[in-house]
C-alpha positions in Angstrom: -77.4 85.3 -68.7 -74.0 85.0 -70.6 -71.4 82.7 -69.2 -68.2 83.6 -68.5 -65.8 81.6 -69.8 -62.1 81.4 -68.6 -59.6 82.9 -69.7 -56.7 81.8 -71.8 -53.5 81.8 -70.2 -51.4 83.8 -72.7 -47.7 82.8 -73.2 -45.1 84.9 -70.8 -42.9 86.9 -72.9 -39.4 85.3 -73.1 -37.3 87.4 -70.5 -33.7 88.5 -72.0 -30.6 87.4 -71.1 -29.5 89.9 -69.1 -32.7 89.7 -67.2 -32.8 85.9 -66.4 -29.0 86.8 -65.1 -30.2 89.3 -63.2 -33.6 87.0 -61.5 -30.1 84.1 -60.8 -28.2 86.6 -58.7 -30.7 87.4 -56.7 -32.1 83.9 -55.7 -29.9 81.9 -56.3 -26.2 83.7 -56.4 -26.2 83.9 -52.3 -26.5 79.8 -51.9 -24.0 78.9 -54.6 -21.7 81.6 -52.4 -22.4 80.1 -49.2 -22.7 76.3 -50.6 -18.6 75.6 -49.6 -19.1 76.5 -46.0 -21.8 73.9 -45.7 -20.1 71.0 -48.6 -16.7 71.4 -46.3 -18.8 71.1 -42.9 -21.1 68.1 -44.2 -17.9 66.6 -45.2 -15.3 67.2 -42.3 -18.2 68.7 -39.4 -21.2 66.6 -39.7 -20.3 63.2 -41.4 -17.7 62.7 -38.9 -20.3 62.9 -36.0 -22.9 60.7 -37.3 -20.4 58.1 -38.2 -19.0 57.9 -35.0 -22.7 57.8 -33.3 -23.0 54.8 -35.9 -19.9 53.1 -35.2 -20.5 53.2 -30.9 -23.3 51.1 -31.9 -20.5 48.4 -34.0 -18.1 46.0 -33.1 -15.2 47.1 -35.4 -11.4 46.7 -35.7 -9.6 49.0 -37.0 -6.7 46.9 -38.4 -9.3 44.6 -40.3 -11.1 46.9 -42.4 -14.2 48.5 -42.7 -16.0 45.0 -44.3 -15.4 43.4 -40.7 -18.1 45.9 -38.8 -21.1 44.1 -36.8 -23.6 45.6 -34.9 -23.6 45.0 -31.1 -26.5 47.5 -30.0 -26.0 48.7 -26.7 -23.1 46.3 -25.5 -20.1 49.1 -26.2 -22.2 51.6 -23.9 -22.7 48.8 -21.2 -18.8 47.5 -21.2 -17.9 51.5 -20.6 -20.2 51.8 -17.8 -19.0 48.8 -16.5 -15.0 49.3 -16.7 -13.4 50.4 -13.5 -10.7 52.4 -15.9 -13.3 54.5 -17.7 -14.7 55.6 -13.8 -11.1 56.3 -13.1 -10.5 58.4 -16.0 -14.0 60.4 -15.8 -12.9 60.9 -12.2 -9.2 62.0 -12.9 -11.0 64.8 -15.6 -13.3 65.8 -13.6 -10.7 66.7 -10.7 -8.3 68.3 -13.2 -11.5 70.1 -14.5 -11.7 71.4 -10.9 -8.3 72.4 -10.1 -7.9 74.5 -13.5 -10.9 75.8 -14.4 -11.3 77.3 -11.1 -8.2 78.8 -10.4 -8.5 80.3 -14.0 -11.7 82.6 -13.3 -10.8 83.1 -9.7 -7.6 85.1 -11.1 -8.6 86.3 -14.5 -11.9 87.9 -13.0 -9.9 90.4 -10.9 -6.9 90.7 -13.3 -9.2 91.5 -16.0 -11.1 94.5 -13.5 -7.5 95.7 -12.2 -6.5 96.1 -15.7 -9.7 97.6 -17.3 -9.6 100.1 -14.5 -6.1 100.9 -13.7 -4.0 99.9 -16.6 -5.5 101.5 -19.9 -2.6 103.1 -20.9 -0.8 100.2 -21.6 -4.4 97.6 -21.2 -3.4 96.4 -24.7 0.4 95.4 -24.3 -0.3 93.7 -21.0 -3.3 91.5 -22.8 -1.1 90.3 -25.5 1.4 89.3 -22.8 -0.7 87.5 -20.5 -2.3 85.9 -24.0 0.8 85.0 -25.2 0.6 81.5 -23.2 -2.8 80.3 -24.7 -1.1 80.9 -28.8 2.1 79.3 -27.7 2.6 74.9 -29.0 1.8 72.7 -26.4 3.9 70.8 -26.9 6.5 73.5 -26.0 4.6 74.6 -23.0 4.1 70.8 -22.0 8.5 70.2 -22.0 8.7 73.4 -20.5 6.9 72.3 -17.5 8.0 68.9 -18.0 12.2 70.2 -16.9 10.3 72.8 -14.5 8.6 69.8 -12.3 11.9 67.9 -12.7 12.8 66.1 -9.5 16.1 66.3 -9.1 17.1 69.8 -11.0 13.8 71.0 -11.2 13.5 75.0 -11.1 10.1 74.6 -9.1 11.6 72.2 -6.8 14.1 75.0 -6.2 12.3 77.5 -5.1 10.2 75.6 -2.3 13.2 74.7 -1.0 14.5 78.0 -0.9 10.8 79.3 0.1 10.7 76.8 2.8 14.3 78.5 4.6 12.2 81.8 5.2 11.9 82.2 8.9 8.3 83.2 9.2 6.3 81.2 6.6 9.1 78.7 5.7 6.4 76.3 7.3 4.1 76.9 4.7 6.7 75.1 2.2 7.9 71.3 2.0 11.8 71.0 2.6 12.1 68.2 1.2 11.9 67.6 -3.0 8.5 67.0 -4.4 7.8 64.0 -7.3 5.8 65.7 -9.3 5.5 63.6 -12.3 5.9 60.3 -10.1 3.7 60.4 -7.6 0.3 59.7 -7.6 -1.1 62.7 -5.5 1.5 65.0 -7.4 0.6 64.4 -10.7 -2.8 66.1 -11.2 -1.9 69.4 -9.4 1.0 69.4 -11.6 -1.5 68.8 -14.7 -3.6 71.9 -13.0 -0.7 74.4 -13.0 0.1 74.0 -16.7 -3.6 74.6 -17.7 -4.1 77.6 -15.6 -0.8 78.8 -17.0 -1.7 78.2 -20.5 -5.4 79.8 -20.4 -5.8 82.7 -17.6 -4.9 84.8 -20.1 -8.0 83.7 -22.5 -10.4 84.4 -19.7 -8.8 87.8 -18.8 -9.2 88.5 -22.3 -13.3 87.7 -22.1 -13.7 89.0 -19.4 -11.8 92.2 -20.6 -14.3 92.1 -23.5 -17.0 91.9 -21.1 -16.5 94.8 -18.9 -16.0 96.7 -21.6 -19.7 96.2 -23.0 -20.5 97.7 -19.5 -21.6 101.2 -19.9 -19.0 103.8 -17.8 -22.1 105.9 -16.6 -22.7 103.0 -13.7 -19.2 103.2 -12.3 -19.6 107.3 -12.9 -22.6 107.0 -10.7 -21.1 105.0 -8.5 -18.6 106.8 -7.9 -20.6 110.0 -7.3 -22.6 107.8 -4.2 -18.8 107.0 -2.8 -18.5 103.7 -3.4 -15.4 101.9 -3.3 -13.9 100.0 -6.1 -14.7 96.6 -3.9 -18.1 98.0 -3.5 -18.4 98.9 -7.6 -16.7 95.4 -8.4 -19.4 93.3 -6.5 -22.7 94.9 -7.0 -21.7 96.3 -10.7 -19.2 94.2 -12.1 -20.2 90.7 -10.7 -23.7 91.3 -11.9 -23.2 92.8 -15.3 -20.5 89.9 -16.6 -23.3 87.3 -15.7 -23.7 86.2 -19.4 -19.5 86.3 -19.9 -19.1 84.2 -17.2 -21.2 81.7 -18.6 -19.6 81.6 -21.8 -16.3 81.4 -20.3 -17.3 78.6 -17.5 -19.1 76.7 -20.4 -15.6 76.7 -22.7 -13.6 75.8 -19.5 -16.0 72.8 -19.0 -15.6 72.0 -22.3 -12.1 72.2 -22.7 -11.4 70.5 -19.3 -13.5 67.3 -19.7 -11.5 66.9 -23.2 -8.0 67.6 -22.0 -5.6 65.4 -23.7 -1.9 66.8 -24.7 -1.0 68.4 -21.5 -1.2 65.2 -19.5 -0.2 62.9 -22.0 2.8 64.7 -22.5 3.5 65.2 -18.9 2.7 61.4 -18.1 4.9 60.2 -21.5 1.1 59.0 -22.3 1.2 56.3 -19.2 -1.2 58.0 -17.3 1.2 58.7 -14.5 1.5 56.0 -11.0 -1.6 55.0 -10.3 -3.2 56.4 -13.5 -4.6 59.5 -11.4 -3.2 61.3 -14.8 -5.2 59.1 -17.3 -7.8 61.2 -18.5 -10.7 60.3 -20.0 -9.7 61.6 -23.9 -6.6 59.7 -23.2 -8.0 56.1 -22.1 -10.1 57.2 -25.5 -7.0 57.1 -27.5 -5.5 54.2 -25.9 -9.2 51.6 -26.4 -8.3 53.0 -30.4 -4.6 52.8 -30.8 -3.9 50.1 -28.3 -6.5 48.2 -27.9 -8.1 48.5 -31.9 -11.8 48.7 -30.6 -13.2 51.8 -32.6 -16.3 51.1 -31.6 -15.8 51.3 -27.7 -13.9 54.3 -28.0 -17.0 55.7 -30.1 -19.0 55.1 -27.5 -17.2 56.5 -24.3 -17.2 59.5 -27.0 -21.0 59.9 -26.8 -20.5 58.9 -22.9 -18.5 62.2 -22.5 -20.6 64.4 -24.8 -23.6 63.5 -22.7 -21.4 64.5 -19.8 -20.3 68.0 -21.0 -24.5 68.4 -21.9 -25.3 68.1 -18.4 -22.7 69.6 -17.0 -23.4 72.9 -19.5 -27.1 72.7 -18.7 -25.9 72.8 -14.8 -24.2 75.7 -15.5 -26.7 77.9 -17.6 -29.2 77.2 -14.4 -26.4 78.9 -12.4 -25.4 81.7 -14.5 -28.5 82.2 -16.3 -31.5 84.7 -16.0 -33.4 82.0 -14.2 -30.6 80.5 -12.0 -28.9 82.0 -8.9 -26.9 84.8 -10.0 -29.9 85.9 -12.2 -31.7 86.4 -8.6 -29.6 89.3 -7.6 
């Protein structure tokens, strides 16, 4: 019986130049395309985060210099959960989270129906109008409001008082001149207002976008049975913009726990009497800037993130396909 013997591996033909071009296009062109995207976010996306989950864990000035950093473990972590201010500001955020993120949906929900339903003619100048707030400086919005809450000449103060004259519900309406920006129990309403100013007209815009995406044929139907519009709102609309809502709760939680220049710019970056305006992105900026302890402000960083988490996980059980509005 003959043995077989293996057999030589013969040289591969040298390809030609135009092929080996050709074989670098199509495995390797499309990374070197996308490679910025990723070198930019390494550099200005990702390296940012890990060093500041390294530096919670340091004890570093900022004025001394990078050479002057020492590790401290948990202690910047424990000092935030032990600072009265830090509860304070976590509490003033949350409550300012409250007052504008719910007045926000609770309006832009129905504006958003009343204009996909009764305004289409002219659905696409009223959206720009009512998004024309949330592309306009904050800082410009913030002085705005700043001269509107004024307390001696200030144009809301004005119209209470003139509100408050009515004969029937003049009761509903102080007569006397409200402190807005100097009282303590004024302040954070006055926050509130701006925000909802500023960002209805984002939400109307998703939730435009999301009743759009629902097909016509169900209000058609609807329509047909004789329901009402109330009737095709709740048990069609409601329903169907489960997953917008969700996005546009999650962004208001988001954006509300991280509020910084509409406050600080109302309070002149006090915090307002009583601090019931010091948020908790502010007290941030003041353990850097005033105090010079980078590390503790790195860590009520991570503090907050793991806030938001929750607080986003909370929300996907209520708006997901497992939570209570998936249940209907």
């Amino acid at each position: 019986m003959q043995s077989s013997l293996p057999r030589p591996k013969l040289p591969r033909p040298a390809l030609p130049a135009s092929a080996r071009w050709n074989n670098f296009q199509r495995r390797y062109a499309p990374y070197l395309f996308i490679s910025p995207f990723f070198l930019l976010f390494a550099a200005f996306g990702l390296f940012p985060i890990l060093f500041s989950l390294y530096l919670s864990f340091q004890d570093w000035q900022p004025t001394t210099g990078l050479g002057s950093m020492k590790f401290v473990g948990w202690r910047n972590y424990a000092d935030n959960l032990t600072d009265p201010t830090f509860w304070q500001s976590l509490k003033n955020t949350l409550i300012l989270a409250l007052e504008s993120g719910l007045p926000q949906h609770l309006i832009a929900i129905p504006l958003a129906f009343a204009i996909f339903t009764a305004l289409k003619r002219i659905q696409n100048l009223v959206t720009a109008v009512y998004f024309l707030p949330y592309i306009t400086s904050i800082v410009a919005i913030s002085v705005i409001f700043f001269t509107l809450f004024s307390w001696q000449y200030g144009v809301i103060n004005a119209a209470l008082n003139a509100l408050s004259h009515l004969p029937v519900i003049g009761g509903l309406f102080p007569s006397e001149k409200v402190n807005w920006l100097g009282e303590p129990k004024s302040i954070q309403p006055a926050v509130a207002m701006v925000i909802v100013w500023r960002y209805t007209g984002w939400n109307t815009l998703l939730y435009l976008a999301g009743l759009q995406a629902i097909p016509r044929e169900l209000y058609e139907a609807a329509e047909v049975d004789g329901a009402t519009r109330w009737q095709s709102f709740r048990h069609i609309t409601l329903p169907l913009l489960r997953p917008t809502m969700f996005m546009a709760v999650t962004l208001s939680l988001i954006g509300g726990f991280q509020l910084f220049e509409e406050p600080f710019i109302l309070t002149n970056g006090s915090g307002g009497p009583g601090q019931t305006g010091l948020t908790t992105v502010m007290y941030m900026y003041r353990t850097y800037t005033a105090y010079s302890d980078a590390g503790l402000a790195a860590a009520m960083c991570w503090l907050l993130f793991i806030v938001i988490a929750v607080l986003t996980w909370l929300n996907g059980r209520v708006f997901g396909r497992s939570g209570l509005a998936g249940r209907d």
